[in-house]
C-alpha positions in Angstrom: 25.6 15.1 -7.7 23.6 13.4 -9.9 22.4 15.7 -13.0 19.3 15.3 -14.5 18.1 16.9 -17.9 15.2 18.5 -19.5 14.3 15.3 -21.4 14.8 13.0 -17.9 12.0 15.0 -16.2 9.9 15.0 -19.7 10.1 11.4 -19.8 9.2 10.8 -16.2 6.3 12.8 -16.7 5.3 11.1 -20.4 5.7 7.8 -17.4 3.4 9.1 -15.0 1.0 10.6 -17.7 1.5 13.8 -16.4 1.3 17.3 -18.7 4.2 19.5 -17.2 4.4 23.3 -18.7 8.2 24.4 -19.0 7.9 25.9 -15.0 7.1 23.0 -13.9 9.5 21.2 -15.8 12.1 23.4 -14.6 11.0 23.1 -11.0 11.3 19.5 -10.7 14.4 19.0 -12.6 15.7 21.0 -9.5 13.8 18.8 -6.9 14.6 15.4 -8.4 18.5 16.7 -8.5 17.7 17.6 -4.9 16.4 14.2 -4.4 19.0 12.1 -5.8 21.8 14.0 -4.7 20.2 13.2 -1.0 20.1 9.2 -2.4 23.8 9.6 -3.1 24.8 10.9 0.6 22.7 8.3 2.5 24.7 6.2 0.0 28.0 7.1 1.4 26.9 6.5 5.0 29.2 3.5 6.4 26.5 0.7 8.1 29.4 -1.9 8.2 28.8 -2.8 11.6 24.6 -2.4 11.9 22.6 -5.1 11.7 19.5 -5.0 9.6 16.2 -3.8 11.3 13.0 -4.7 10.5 11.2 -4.1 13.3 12.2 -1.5 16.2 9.8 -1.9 18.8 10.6 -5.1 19.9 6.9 -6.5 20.1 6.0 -9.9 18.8 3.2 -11.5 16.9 0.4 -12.2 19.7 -2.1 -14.9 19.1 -5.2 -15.7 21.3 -6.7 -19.2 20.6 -9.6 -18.9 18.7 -12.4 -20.1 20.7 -16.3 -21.2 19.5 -19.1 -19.1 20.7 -22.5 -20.4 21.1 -25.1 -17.9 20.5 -28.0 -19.9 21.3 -30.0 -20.2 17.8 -28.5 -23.3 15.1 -28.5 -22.2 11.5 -31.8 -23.6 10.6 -33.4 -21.2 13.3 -31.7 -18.2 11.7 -32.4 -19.3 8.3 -36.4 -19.4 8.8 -36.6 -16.0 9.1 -35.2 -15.6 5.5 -37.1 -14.9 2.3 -35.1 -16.7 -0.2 -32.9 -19.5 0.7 -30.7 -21.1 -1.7 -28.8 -24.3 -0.8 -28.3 -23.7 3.1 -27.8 -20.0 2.3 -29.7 -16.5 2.4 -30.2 -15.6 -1.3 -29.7 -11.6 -2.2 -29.8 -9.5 -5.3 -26.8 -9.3 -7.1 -24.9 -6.1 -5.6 -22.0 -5.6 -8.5 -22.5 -5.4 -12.2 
């Protein structure tokens, strides 16, 4: 079982700028033993004769052909009823700074 220290959890933390009191420490020194020691097992599982999965329920990619729908108005039409039109397009404020 793999055996982690004080300093290992401390350093972890410092990693994910995280501010552990010495309970905490304590605690998840335990948990990330717990943890790795669960790694290690899965580790000594034999999956000589599995192939790899990556996908288990067997459905594939479906693609519909994309079709063109005519909704009666051109883009001129829809563009009259604009304020502010810049170069074929509807002008707006500036939404991000």
């Amino acid at each position: 079982m793999a055996k982690i220290t004080k300093e290992d959890v401390l350093r972890l933390a410092r990693l994910s700028r995280l501010h552990l009191t010495d309970e905490e420490v304590s605690k998840y020194k335990v948990e990330i033993e717990a943890m790795l020691g669960y790694v290690e097992q899965l580790k000594s599982v034999d999956l000589g004769d599995l192939e790899p999965t990556s996908q288990v329920t067997g459905l594939k990619n479906v693609m519909r052909q994309d079709t063109e729908k005519s909704y009666g108005a051109s883009p001129e039409q829809l563009l009259k009823n604009s304020t502010s039109i810049v170069e074929g397009q509807i002008k707006v404020r500036r939404m991000l700074q």
